[in-house]
C-alpha positions in Angstrom: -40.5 -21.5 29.8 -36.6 -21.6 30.2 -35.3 -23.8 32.5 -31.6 -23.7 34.1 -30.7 -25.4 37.6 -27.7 -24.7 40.5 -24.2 -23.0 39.6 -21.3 -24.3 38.8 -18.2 -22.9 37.4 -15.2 -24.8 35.8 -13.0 -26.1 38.5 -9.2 -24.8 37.4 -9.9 -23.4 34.5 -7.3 -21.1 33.6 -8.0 -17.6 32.8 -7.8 -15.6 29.6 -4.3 -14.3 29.0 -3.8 -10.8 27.3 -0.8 -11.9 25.0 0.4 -8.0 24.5 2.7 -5.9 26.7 2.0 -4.3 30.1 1.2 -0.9 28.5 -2.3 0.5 28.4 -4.1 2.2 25.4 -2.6 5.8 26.4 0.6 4.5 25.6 0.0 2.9 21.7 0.1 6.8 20.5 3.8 7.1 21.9 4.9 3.9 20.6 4.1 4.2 17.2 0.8 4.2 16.8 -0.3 6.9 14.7 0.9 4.7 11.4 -1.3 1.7 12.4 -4.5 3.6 11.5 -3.0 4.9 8.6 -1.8 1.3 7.4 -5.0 0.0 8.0 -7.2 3.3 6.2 -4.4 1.8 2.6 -5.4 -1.9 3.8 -9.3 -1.2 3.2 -8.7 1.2 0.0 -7.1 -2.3 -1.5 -9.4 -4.5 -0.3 -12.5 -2.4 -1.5 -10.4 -1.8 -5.0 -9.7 -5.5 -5.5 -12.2 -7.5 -7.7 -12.9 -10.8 -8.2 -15.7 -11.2 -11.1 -14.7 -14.0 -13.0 -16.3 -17.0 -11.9 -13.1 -19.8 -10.1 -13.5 -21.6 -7.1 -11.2 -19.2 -5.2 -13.8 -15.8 -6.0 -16.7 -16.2 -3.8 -14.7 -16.9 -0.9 -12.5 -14.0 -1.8 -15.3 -12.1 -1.9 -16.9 -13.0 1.0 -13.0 -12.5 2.8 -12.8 -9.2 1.4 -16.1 -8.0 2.2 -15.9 -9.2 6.2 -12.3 -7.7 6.2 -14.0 -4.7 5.3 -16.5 -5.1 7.8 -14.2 -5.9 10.2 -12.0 -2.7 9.2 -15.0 -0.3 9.8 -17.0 -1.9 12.7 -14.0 -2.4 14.5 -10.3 -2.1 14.2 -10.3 1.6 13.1 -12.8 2.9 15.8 -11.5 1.2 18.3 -7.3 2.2 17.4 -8.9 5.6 17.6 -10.5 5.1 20.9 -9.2 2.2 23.4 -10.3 3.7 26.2 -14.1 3.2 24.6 -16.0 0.6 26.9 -14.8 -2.8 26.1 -17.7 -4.5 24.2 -19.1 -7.9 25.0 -20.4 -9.7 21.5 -23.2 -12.4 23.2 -23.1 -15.0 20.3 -24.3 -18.5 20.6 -26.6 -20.7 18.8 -30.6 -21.1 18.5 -32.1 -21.3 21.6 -29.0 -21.1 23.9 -30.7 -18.3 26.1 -28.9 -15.5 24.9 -31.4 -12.8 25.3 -32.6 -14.3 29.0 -28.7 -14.4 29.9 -28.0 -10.7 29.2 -31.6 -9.5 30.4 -30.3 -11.6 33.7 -27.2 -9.7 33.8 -28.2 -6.0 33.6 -31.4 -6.9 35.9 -33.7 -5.6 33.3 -35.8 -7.4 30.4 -33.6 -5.3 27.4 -33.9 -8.2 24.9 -36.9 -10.1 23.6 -36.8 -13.7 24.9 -39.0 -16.4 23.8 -40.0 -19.5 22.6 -40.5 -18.2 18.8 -36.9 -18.4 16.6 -35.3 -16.5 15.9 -35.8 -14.4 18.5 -33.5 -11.7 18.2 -34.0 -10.6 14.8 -32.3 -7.6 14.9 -29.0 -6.7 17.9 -29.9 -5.1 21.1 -27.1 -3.2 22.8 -27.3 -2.4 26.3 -24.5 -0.5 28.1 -24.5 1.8 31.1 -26.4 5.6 30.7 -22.9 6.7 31.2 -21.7 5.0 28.2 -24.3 5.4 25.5 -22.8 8.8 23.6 -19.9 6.4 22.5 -22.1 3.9 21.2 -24.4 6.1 19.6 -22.2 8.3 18.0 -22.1 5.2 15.4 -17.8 5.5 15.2 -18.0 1.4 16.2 -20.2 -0.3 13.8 -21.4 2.2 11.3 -22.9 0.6 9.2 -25.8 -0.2 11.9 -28.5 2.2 12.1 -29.3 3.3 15.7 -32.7 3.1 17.1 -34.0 3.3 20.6 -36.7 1.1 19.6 -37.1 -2.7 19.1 -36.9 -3.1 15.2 -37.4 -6.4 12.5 -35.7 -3.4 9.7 -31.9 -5.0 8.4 -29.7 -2.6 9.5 -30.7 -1.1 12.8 -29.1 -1.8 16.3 -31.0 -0.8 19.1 -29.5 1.0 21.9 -30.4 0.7 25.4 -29.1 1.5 29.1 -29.5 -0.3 32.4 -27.8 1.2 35.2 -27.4 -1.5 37.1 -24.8 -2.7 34.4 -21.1 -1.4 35.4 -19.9 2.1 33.5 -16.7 0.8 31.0 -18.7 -2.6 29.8 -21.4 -3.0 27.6 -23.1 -6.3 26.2 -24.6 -6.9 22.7 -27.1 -9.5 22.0 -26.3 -11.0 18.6 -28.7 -13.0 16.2 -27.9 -16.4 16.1 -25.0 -18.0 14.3 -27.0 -20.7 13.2 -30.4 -18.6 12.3 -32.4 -20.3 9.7 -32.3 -16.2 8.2 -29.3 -16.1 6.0 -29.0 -12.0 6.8 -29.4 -13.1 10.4 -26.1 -15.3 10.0 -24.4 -12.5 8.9 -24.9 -10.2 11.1 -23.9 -12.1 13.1 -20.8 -12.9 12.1 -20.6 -9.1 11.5 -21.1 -8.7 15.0 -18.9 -11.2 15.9 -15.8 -9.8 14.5 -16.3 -6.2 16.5 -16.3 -7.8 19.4 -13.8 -7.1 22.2 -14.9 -10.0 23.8 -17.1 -13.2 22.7 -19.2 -14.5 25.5 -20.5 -17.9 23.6 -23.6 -19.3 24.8 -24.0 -22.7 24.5 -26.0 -25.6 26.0 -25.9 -29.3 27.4 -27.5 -30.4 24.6 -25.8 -28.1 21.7 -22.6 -27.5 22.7 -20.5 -30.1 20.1 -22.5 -28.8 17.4 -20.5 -27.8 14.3 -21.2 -23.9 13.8 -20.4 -22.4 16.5 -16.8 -24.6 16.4 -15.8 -23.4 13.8 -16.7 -19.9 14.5 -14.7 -20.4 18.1 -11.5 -21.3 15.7 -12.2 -18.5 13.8 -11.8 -16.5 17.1 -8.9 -18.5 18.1 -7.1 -17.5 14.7 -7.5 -13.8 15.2 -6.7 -14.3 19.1 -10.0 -12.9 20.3 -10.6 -12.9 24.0 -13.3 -15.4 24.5 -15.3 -16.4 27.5 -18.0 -19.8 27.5 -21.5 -20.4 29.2 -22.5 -23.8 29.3 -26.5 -22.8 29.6 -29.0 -25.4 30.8 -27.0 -28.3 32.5 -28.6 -30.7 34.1 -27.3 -30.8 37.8 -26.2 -34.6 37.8 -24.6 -33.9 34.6 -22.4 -31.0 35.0 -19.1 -32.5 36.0 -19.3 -34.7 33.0 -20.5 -32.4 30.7 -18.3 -29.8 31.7 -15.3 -31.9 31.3 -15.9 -32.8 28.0 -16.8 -29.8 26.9 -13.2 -28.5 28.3 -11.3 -31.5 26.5 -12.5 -29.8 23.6 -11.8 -26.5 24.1 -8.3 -27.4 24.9 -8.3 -29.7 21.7 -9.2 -26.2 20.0 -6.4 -24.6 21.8 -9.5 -22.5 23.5 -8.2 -23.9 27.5 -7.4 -20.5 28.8 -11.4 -19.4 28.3 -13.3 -18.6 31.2 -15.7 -21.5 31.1 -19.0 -20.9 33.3 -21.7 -23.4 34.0 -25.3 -22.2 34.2 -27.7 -24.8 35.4 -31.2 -25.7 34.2 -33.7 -23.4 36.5 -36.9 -21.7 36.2 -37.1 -18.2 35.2 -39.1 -15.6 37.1 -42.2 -13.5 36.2 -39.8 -10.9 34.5 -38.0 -13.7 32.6 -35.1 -13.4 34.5 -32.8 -15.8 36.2 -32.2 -16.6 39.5 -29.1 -14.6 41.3 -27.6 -17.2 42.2 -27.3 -18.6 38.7 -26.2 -15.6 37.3 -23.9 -14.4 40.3 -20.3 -15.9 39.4 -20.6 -14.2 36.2 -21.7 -11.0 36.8 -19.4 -11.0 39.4 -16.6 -11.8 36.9 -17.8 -9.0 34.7 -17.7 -6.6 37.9 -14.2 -7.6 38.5 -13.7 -6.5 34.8 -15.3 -3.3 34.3 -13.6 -2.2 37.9 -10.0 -3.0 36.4 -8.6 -0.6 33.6 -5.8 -2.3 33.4 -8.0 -6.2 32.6 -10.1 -4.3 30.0 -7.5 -2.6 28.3 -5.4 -6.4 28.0 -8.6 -7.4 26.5 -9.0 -4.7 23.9 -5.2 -5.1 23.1 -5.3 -8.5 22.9 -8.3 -9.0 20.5 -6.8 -5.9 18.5 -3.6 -7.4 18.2 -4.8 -10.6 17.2 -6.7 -9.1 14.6 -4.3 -7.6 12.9 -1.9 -10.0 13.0 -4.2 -12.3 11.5 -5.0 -9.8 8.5 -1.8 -10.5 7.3 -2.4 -14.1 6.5 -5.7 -13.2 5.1 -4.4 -10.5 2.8 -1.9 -13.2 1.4 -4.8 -15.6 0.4 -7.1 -12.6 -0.9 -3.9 -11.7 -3.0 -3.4 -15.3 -4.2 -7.0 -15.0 -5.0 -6.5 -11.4 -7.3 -3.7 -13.3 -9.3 -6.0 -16.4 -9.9 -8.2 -13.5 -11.4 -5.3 -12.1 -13.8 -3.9 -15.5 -14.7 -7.4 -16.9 -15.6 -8.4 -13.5 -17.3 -5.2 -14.2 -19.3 -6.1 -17.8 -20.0 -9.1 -17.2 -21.7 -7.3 -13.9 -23.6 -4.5 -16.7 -25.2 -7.5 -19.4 -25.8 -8.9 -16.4 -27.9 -5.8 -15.0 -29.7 -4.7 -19.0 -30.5 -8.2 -19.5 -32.5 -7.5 -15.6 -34.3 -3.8 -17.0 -34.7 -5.1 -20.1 -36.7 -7.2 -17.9 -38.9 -4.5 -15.9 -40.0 -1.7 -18.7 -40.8 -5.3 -19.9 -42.8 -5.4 -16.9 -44.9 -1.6 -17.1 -45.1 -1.4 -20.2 -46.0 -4.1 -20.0 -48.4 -2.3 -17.1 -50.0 0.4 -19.1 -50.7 -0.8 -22.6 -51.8 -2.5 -21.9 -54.9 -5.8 -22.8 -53.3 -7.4 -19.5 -54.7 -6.0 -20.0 -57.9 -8.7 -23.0 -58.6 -12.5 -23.2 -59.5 -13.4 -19.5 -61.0 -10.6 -17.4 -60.6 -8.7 -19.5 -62.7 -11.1 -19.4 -65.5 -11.7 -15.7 -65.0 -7.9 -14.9 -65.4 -7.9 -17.1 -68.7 -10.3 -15.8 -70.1 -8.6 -12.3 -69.1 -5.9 -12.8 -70.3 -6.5 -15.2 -73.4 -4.9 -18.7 -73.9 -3.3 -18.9 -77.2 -2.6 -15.5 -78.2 -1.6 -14.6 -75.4 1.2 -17.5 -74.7 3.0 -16.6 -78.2 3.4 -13.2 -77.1 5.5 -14.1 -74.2 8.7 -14.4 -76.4 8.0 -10.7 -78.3 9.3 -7.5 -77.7 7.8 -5.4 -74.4 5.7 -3.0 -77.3 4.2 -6.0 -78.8 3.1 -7.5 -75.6 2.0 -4.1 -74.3 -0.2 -3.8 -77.4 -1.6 -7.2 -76.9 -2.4 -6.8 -73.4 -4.2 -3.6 -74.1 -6.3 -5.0 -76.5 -7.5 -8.1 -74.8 -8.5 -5.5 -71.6 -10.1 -2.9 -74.3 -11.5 -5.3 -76.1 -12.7 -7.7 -73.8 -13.8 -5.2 -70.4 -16.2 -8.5 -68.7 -13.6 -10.7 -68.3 -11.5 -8.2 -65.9 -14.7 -7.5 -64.3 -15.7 -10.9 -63.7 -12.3 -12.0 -63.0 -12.0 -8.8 -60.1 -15.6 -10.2 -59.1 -14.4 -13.8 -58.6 -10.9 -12.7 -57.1 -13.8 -10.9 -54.0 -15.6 -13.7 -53.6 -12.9 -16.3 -53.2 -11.4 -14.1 -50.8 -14.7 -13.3 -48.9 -15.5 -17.0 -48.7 -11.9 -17.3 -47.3 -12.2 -14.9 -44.5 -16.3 -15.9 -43.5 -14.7 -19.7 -43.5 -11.5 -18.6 -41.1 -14.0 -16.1 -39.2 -16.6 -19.3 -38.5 -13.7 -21.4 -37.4 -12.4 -19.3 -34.8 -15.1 -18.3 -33.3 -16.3 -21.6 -32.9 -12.4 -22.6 -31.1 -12.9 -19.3 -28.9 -16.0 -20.9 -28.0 -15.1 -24.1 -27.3 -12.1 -23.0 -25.5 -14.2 -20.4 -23.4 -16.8 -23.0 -22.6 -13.8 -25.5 -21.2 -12.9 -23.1 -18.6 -15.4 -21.9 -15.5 -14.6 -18.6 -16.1 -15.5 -18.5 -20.1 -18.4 -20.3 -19.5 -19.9 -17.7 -17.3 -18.8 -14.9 -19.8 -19.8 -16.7 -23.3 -23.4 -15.4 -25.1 -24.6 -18.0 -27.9 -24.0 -15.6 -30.9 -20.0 -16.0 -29.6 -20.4 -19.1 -31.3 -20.4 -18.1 -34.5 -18.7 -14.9 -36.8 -20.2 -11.6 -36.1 -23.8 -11.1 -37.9 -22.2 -8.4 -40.8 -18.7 -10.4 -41.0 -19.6 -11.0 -44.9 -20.6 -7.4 -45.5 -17.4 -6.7 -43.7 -14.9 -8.8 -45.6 -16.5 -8.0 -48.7 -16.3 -4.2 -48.3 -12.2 -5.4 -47.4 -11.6 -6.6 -50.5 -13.0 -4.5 -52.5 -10.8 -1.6 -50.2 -7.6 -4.0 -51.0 -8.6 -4.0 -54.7 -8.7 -0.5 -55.1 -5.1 -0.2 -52.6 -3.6 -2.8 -55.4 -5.0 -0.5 -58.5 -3.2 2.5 -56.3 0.1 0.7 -55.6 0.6 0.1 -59.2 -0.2 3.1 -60.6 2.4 4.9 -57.5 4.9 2.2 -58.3 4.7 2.3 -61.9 3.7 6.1 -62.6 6.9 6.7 -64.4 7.3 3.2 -66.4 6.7 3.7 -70.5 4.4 0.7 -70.2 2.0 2.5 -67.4 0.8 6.1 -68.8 -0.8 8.4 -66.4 -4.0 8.3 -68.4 -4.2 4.8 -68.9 -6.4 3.6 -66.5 -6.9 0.1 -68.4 -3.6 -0.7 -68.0 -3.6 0.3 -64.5 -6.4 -2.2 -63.9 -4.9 -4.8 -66.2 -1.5 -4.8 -64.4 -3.2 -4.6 -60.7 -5.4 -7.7 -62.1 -2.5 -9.6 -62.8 -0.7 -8.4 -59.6 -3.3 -9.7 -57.6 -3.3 -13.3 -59.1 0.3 -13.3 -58.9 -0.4 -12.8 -54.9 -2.5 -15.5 -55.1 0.0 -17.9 -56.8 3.0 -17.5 -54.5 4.8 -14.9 -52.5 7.8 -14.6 -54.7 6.3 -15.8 -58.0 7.6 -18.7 -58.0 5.2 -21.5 -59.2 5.2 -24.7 -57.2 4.0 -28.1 -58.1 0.7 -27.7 -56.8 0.0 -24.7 -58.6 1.3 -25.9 -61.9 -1.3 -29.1 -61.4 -4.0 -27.0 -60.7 -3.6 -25.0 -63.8 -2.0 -22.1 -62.1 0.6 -21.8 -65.3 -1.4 -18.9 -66.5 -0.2 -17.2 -63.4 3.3 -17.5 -64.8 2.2 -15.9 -67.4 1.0 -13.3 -65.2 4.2 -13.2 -63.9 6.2 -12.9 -67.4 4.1 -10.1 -68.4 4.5 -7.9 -65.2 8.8 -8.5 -65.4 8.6 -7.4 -68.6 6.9 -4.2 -67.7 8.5 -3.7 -64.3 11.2 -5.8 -63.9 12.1 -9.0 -61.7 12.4 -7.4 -58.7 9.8 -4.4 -59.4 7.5 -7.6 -59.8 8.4 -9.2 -56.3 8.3 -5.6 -54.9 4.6 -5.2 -56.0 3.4 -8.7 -55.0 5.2 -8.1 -51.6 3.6 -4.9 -51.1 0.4 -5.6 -52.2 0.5 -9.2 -49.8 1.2 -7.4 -46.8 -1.2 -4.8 -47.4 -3.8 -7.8 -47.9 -2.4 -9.4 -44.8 -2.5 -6.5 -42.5 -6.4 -5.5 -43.2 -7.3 -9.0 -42.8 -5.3 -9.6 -39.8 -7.4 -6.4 -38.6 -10.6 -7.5 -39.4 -10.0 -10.7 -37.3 -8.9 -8.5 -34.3 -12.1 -7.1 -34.6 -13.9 -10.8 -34.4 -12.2 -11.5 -31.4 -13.0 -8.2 -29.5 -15.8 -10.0 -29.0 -14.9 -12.3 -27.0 -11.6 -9.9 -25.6 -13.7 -6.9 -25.0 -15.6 -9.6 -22.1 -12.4 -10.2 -20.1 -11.3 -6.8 -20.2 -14.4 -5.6 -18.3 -14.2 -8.3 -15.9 -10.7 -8.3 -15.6 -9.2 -7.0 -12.2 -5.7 -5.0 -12.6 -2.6 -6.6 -13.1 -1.1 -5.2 -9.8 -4.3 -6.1 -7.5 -2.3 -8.9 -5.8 0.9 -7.0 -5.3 -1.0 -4.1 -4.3 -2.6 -6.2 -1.3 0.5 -7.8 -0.3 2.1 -4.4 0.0 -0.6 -2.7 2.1 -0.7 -6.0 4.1 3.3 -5.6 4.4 2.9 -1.9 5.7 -0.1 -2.7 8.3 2.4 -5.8 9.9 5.2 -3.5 9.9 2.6 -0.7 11.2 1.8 -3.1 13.8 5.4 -4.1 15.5 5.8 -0.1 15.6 2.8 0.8 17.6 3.3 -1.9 19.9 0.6 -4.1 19.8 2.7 -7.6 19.4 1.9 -10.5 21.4 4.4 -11.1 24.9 2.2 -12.4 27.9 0.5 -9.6 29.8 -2.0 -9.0 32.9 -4.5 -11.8 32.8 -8.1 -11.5 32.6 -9.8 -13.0 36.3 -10.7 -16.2 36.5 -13.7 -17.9 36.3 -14.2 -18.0 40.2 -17.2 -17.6 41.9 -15.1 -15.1 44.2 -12.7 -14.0 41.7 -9.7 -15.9 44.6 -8.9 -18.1 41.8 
């Protein structure tokens, strides 16, 4: 059974101040008004297009922010700008236990709200207003999201909506689930709840009131200058000066002095599970003084509405701070990927130029191509005798230019699989370094795509046939390449493609002549003497780049993989300034209307005959 004792009431405590102008709600319209909604209607389409997928420190909170800003937008801020003469609605929040559902039932002189010793007891919100009020709170403009119900419910989602005439027209009371409910929905709907309040009423008691949650939910109301009025439930009579004293140290630590503190004693309930009148009488008589006074609940509204949009601004600049963590990280691991693909191509560059694929088989394919002795005394004839000679060793000989073409793919194929595996195990690595990667990476990122080989085969073999095409374009009107002679089409494109290999501007450097890479010079020799010197370089150039560019494409391809990850996660560029800006326009929006925050009309006291 509850128990509470004899009233008391804060001695001196200062009264809630209204820190916005004199003017009532009638008046925002004139004053500017009609941009605020607007503002805030571009403030939630940011919010709701703002993402924050990848996985920081910053992006659950930002989620969390954006979704209750959202919340916050819909339950409350734009239904109540588009009605402040609605009644002004009391949010009872407090923790487990605190008598919540007895202290409302006590103050509308009717059992609306299940009270009990099973927790949590109010597993769903119960609001209770006068008959006179209830088309406002069911037409569902002030938290929509809540379906309404006449009925007690345990469904998520429901508020149930009740009427007790004995509570004053213009005021109605909403009995929240507990802010520290062992239910995690039941937490948040309560902090839902919380911020559509027009006033907080926080129950607390003698034994819970320094407990952590509910502080830093009464700073949280502090921060968006929410009216907010305190019960001390459940005090034991010889304790109450000394308990309420401390309790007001720390609300004035908080900088939470100007709220109405009341002191409910420990008591017995009666057969209805009510509390005595007496208990209960300073309060509801503060609430009557309220609901009789336009001009008190209108300082209220405008005081918890101002504060709430002052303090979006704030907010906005963190969730925006949060949007470029997004972009800047989504670009982090973007670079980490393009810095491995980077190194894979200055590989295959490099290894173009070096004379690295001029070793092992390709070398001995292109001798026996082109012959050893033979071949070198011919160097010194006439262009006819060479021509002649070269003809024969390819008409003669047609297995060595197919095993030399052969061994030309697969030292290139082995290239591009090597430089493939390498930087996909750096994007990897570099992925797995960073939260964010981590969460995106799958473990066949680790290695080259599955059909890179068939891939990088099928490239060279395109290049091969590009090389065979560039020489017969290039050469097509030379005596030494006739249109019909395909053989020395493939013969010159052979050499061609070795002298690609030996150096970009044939010229043959120390490492090439040690690793035997002087039959390249002959290479060389033989295409000058067809073409000419620069014909020669022309070729080689041409045929390079061409080599460069498909490989450079085929590594664009391998790191899609990881690229085509961030790009689905990755928010838009502009999400930050895009939230700045609509939080710039709702502040300006705000001075306009005239909701800024000069002293106004006080709230009453927390008297028990309101002559404070």
């Amino acid at each position: 059974m509850t128990t509470h004792g004899d009233s008391a009431t804060r001695s001196g405590a200062p009264a809630v101040a209204a820190r916005t102008g004199p003017a009532t709600g009638d008046d925002l319209p004139a004053a500017g008004g009609e941009d605020l909604p607007a503002a805030l209607a571009g403030l939630r389409a940011a919010i709701e297009a703002a993402r924050f997928p990848l996985v920081l420190p910053s992006a659950e909170p930002a989620r969390r922010t954006a979704a209750g800003l959202t919340h916050q937008l819909d339950d409350y801020l734009l239904p109540r700008l588009a009605r402040l003469d609605a009644p002004l609605l009391v949010v009872v929040g407090g923790s487990t236990g605190a008598g919540k559902s007895t202290l409302v039932n006590s103050l509308v002189q009717a059992r609306v709200s299940a009270a009990g010793v099973l927790r949590p007891t109010t597993r769903s919100p119960v609001l209770v207003c006068n008959p006179a009020d209830s088309a406002w709170f069911r037409q569902g403009e002030l938290l929509p999201g809540l379906t309404r119900t006449t009925e007690p419910s345990e469904q998520p989602g429901t508020l149930q909506l009740v009427t007790a005439p004995a509570l004053p027209a213009g005021l109605a009371f909403l009995d929240a689930p507990d802010i520290d409910s062992v239910v995690d929905a039941n937490r948040a709907l309560a902090g839902q709840l919380l911020a559509a309040a027009d006033l907080w009423l926080f129950v607390t008691t003698a034994a819970r009131y320094a407990d952590a949650v509910p502080w830093e939910l009464l700073r949280s109301a502090r921060a968006r200058g929410t009216a907010i009025a305190m019960v001390l439930d459940r005090v034991p009579p010889e304790a109450a000066d000394e308990i309420a004293a401390h309790l007001s140290e720390m609300l004035a630590e908080q900088g939470l002095g100007a709220a109405p503190l009341f002191v409910l004693p420990e008591t017995w309930v009666d057969g209805q599970g009510l509390l005595p009148d007496k208990v209960t009488a300073p309060l509801s008589a503060w609430f009557a003084r309220l609901a009789a006074d336009a001009e008190a609940r209108s300082a209220v509204v405008r005081q918890t509405l101002a504060g709430a949009i002052a303090a979006l601004h704030p907010t906005m600049d963190a969730l925006a701070d949060a949007a470029d963590e997004q972009v800047a990280a989504a670009d982090t691991l973007d670079e980490r990927v393009r810095a491995a693909y980077r190194g894979a191509e200055r590989t295959v560059d490099q290894g173009l130029k070096d004379g690295r694929l001029l070793r092992g088989e390709v070398l001995a394919r292109w001798q026996e191509f082109v012959g050893t002795g033979e071949f070198f005394r011919s160097l010194e004839a006439r262009v006819g005798r060479l021509r002649d000679r070269v003809v024969a060793a390819v008409t003669g000989r047609p297995a060595p230019a197919a095993e030399l073409r052969t061994a030309i793919e697969s030292q290139l194929v082995t290239l591009l699989r090597g430089v493939a595996a390498e930087a996909a195990e750096n994007a990897y690595t570099g992925w797995r370094a960073h939260p964010a990667g981590a969460a995106l990476l799958e473990p066949e990122l680790a290695h080259a795509s599955a059909d890179l080989a068939e891939r990088a085969e099928r490239l060279v073999r395109d290049w091969q046939r590009g090389v065979l095409e560039l020489v017969r374009a290039e050469g097509g009107d030379r005596r030494f390449v006739a249109r019909t002679a395909a053989y020395a089409v493939n013969a010159t494109g052979l050499a061609v493609m070795i002298g690609v290999f030996a150096s970009t501007a044939f010229i043959p450097t120390g490492l090439e002549v040690a690793t035997g890479a002087g039959t390249a010079v002959a290479g060389q020799t033989v295409l000058q003497a067809i073409f000419g010197d620069q014909a020669v370089r022309n070729l080689a150039g041409k045929a390079r780049l061409d080599l460069i560019d498909r490989v450079n494409r085929l590594l664009a391809e391998e790191a899609e993989r990881f690229l085509a990850r961030t790009g689905a996660a990755r928010p838009a560029a502009e999400t930050g300034g895009t939230l700045r800006r609509a939080a710039a326009d709702v502040e300006k929006a705000r001075h306009r209307s005239g909701l800024t925050d000069p002293d106004g009309p006080p709230l009453p006291a927390a008297g028990q005959d309101g002559d404070r």
